[in-house]
C-alpha positions as CSV (number, residue, x, y, z in Angstrom):
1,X,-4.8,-14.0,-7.7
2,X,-6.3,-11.5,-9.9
3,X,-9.1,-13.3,-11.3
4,X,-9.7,-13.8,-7.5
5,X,-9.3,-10.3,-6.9
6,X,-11.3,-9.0,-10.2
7,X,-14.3,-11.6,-8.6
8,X,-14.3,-10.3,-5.3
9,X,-17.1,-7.9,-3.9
10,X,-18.1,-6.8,-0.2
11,X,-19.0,-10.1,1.0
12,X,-16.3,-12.0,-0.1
13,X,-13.7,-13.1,2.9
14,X,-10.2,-12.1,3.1
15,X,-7.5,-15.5,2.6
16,X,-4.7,-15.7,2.6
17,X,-1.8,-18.5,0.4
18,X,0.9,-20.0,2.0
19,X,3.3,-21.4,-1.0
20,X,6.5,-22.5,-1.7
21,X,8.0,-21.7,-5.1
22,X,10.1,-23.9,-7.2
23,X,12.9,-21.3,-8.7
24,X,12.0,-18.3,-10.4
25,X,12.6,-14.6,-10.6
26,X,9.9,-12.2,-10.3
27,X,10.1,-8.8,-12.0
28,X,7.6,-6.1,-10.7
29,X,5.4,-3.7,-12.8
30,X,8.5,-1.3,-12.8
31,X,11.1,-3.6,-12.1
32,X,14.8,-3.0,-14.4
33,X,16.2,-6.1,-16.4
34,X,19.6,-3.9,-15.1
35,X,19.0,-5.3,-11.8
36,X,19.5,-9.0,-13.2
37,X,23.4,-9.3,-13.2
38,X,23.7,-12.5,-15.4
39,X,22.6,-14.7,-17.4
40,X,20.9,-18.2,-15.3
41,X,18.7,-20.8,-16.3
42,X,16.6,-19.9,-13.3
43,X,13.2,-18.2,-15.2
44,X,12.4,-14.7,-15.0
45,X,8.5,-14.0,-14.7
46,X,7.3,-10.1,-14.9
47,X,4.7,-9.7,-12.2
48,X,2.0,-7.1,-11.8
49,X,2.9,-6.6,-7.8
50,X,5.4,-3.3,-7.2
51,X,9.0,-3.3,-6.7
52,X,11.8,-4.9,-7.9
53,X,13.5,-8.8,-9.0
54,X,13.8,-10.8,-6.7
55,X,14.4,-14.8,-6.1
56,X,12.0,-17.4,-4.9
57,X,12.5,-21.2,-4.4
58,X,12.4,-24.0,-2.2
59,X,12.7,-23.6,1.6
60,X,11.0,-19.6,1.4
61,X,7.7,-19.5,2.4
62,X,5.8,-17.2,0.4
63,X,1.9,-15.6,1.1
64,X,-0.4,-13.9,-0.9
65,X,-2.3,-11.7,1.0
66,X,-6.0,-11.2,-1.1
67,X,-7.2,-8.6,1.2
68,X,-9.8,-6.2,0.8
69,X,-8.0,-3.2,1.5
70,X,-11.1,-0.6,1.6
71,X,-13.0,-2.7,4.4
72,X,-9.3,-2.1,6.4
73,X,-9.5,1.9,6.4
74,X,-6.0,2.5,6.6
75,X,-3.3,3.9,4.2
76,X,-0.3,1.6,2.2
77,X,2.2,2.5,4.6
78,X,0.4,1.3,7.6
79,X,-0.4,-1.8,5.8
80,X,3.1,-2.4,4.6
81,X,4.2,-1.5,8.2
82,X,1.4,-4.2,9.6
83,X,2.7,-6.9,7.5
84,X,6.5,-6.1,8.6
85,X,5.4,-6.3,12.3
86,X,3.5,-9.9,11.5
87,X,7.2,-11.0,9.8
88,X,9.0,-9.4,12.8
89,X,7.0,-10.8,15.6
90,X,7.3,-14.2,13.4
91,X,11.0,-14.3,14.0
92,X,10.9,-13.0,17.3
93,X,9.7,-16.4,18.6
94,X,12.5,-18.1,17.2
95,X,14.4,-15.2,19.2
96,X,15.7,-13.2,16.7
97,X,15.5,-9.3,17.1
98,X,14.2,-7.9,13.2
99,X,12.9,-4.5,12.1
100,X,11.1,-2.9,9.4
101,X,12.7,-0.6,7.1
102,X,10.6,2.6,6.3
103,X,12.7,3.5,3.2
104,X,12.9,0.0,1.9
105,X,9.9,-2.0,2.5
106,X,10.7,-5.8,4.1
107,X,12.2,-7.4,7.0
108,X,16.3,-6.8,8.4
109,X,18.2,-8.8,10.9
110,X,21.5,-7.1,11.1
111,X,21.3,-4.9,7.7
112,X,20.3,-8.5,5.7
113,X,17.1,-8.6,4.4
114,X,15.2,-12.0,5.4
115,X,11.6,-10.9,3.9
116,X,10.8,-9.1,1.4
117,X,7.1,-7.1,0.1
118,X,5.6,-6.9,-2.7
119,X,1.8,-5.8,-3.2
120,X,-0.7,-4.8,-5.7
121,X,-3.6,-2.9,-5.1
122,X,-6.5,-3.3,-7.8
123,X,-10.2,-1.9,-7.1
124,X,-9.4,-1.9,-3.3
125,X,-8.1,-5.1,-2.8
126,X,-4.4,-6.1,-2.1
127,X,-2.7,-9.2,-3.5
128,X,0.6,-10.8,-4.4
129,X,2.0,-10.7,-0.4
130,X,5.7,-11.7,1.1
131,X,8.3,-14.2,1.2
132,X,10.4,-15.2,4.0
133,X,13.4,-17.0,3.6
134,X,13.4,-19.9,5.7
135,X,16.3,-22.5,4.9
136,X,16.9,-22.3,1.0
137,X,19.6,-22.0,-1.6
138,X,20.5,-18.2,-1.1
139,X,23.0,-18.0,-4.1
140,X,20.4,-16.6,-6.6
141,X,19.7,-13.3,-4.4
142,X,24.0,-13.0,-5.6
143,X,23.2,-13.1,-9.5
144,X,20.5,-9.8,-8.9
145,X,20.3,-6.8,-7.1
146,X,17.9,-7.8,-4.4
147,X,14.5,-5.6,-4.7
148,X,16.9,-3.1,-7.0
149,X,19.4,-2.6,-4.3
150,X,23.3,-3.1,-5.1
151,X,25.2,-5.4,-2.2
152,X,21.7,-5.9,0.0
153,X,22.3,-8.7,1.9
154,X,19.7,-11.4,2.2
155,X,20.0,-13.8,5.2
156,X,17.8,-16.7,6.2
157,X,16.5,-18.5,9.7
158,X,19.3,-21.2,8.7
159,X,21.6,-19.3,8.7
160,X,20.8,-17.6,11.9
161,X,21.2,-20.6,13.5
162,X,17.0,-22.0,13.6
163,X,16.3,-25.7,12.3
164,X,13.1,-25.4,11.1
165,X,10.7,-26.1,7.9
166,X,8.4,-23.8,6.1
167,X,5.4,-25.5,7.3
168,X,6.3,-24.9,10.6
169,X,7.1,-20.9,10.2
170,X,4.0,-20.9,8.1
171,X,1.9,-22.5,11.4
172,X,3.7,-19.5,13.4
173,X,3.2,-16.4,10.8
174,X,-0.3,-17.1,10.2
175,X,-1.8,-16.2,13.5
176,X,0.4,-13.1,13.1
177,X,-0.8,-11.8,10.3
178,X,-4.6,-12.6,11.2
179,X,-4.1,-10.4,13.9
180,X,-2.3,-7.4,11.9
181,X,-4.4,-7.1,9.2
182,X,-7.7,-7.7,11.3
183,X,-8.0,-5.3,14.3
184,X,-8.8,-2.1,11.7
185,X,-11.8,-4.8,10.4
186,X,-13.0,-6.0,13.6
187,X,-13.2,-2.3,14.4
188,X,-14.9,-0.9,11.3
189,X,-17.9,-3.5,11.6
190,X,-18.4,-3.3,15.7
């Protein structure tokens, strides 16, 4: 991602990576070690991307979003905002109502968060991206404080009653966030 990023200039195109981690903790820039609660085997990686720790692994899907954030005109919060309605529109076609969460960036179903944010800007581009939890082994998210918050509650499409894969909800958010993070670009260059 960042030599990506550091090799970009106007021309190059925006992509976007759909992944799927094996486990790990990430750490961002000024994430707290406090926020770990005890010692696991799972491996703890510090990350340049903002916010807290937080837990990936098998059956989240996660994107990196290397966007060229000048060519977008907008601010971080609308961005942020973008991406939350891509993750919320995602779920809605499995019909599950979601929201956004102005004071704590990600995506809530009932108070549990089931995607969380986490971006870097460098030279005007965005990278690092999202993860959605999809049908995985939750119990990490119990051994931190998810994204630094004490007691969050982290739920999953599993859990919510959806049988699905992450290659399928990848096929579905895709489109969506194509068409959040274009219409600013589409309008800039007509």
């Amino acid at each position: 991602m960042q030599a990506f990023t550091d090799g970009r200039d106007e021309r190059t195109p925006d992509e976007i990576w759909l992944v799927e981690h094996p486990p790990v903790f990430t750490l961002g820039l000024g994430g707290k070690e406090e926020h770990l609660l005890c010692p696991t085997s799972i491996p703890l990686v510090r990350t340049d991307r903002g916010g807290q720790v937080t837990y990936h692994g098998p059956g989240q899907l996660v994107a990196y979003l290397m966007i060229d954030f000048k060519r977008m005109q907008i601010g971080v919060r609308e961005l942020v905002r973008r991406i939350e309605q891509a993750l919320v529109d995602t779920v809605a076609e499995y019909g599950i109502r979601a929201n956004g969460d102005v004071d704590a960036p990600g995506v809530y179903v009932d108070g549990a968060k089931i995607a969380s944010l986490g971006l870097r800007i460098r030279n005007g581009a965005v990278y690092h991206g999202l993860s959605l939890n999809v049908d995985m082994d939750l119990t990490p998210f119990t051994w931190i404080n998810p994204c630094g918050y004490a007691g969050l509650k982290v739920t999953q499409l599993k859990d919510l009653g959806i049988d699905t894969t992450v290659d399928e909800v990848a096929a579905r958010l895709l489109p969506h966030l194509e068409r959040h993070l274009t219409v600013t670009m589409e309008k800039a260059s007509a």
